[in-house]
C-alpha positions in Angstrom: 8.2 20.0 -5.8 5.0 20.5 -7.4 2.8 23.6 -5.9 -0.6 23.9 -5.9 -2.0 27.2 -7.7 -4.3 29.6 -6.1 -7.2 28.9 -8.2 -7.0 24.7 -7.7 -8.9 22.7 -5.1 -7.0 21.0 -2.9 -8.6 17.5 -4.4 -8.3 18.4 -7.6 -3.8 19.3 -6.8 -4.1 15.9 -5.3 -5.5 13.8 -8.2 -3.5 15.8 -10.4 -0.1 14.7 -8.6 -1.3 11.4 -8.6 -1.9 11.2 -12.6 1.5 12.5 -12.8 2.6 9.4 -10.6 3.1 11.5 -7.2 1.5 10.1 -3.9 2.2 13.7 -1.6 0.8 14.1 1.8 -0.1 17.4 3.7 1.4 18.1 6.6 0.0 21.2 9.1 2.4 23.8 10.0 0.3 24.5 12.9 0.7 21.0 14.8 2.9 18.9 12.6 0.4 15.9 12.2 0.2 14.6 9.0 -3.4 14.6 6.8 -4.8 12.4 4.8 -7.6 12.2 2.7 -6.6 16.3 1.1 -8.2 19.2 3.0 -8.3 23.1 3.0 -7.6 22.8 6.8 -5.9 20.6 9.4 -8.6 18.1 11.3 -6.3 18.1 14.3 -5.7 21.7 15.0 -7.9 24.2 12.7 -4.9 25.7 11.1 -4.8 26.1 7.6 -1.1 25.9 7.0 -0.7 22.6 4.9 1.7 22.2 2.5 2.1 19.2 0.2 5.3 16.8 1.5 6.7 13.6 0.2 6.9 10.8 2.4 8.0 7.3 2.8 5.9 5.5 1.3 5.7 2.5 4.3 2.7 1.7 6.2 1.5 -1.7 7.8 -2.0 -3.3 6.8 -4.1 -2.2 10.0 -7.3 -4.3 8.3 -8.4 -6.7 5.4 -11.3 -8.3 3.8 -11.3 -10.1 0.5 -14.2 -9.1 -2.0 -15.3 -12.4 -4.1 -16.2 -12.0 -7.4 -16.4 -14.2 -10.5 -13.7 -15.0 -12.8 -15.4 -13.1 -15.3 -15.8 -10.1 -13.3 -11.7 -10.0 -12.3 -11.8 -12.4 -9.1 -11.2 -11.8 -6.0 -9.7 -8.7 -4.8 -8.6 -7.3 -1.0 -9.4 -4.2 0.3 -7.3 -3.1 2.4 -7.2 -0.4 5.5 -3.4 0.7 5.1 -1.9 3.2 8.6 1.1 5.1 7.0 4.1 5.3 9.1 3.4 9.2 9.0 0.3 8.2 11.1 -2.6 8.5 8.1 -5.0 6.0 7.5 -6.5 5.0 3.6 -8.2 2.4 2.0 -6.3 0.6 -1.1 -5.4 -2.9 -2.0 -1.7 -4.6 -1.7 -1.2 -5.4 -5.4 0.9 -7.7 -5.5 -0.2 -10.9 -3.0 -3.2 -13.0 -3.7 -6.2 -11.5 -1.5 -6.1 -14.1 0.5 -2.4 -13.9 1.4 -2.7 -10.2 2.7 -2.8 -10.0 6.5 -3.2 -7.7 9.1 0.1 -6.4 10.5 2.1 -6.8 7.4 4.5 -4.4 6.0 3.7 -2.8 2.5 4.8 0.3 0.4 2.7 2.5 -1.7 2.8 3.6 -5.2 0.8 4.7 -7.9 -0.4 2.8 -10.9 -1.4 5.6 -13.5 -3.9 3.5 -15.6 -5.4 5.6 -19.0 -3.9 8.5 -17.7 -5.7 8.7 -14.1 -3.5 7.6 -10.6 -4.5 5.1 -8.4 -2.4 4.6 -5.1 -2.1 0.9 -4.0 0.5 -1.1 -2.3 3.0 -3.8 -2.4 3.8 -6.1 0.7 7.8 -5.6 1.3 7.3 -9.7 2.7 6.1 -12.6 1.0 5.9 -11.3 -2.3 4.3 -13.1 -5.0 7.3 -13.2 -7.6 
């Protein structure tokens, strides 16, 4: 796995992974929680034993809004509130489901588009699937 260098910011290891096409979390070494959005030190515990871990990639949509905007501008698009199964909460959008279809409680999977060389994390719904 990938290891951050002395000299790099925690933010700047995690966007890095990401362009590479690498979602990683940090986990503490102190409690075992899970941490999400990248820090220096845990937000459960104060210890500032993280080290970068892959996971698996599930979560369930724990909220949803759609964002309306003109044809022109893209159309619609959801935002969506995603809890990891490793107990993390971010905000994305599940990919590949009209906006309207996403819903609360549904199972997706993360991964990263990398998009003129810069990673984005968003998700796919494992169920009822646009094909």
């Amino acid at each position: 796995m990938t290891t951050q260098t002395i000299h790099e910011g925690v933010q700047a290891f995690h966007q890095r992974e990401l362009d590479a096409g690498r979602f990683l979390l940090q986990c503490c070494g102190g409690c075992g929680r899970h941490v999400y959005y990248p820090r220096e030190g845990c937000p459960h515990c104060g210890s500032t034993a993280l080290e970068w871990k892959r996971f698996s990639g599930l979560g369930t949509v724990h909220a949803v809004t759609t964002v309306r905007r003109r044809p022109v501008d893209g159309g619609d698009l959801n935002v969506s509130l995603i809890e990891l199964d490793e107990g993390v909460r971010l905000m994305s959008r599940v990919d590949n489901l009209v906006p309207d279809a996403v819903r609360i409680g549904q199972r997706v999977r993360a991964r990263v588009q990398v998009k003129d060389g810069r990673g984005l994390v968003l998700f796919d719904a494992i169920e009822g699937a646009n094909s």
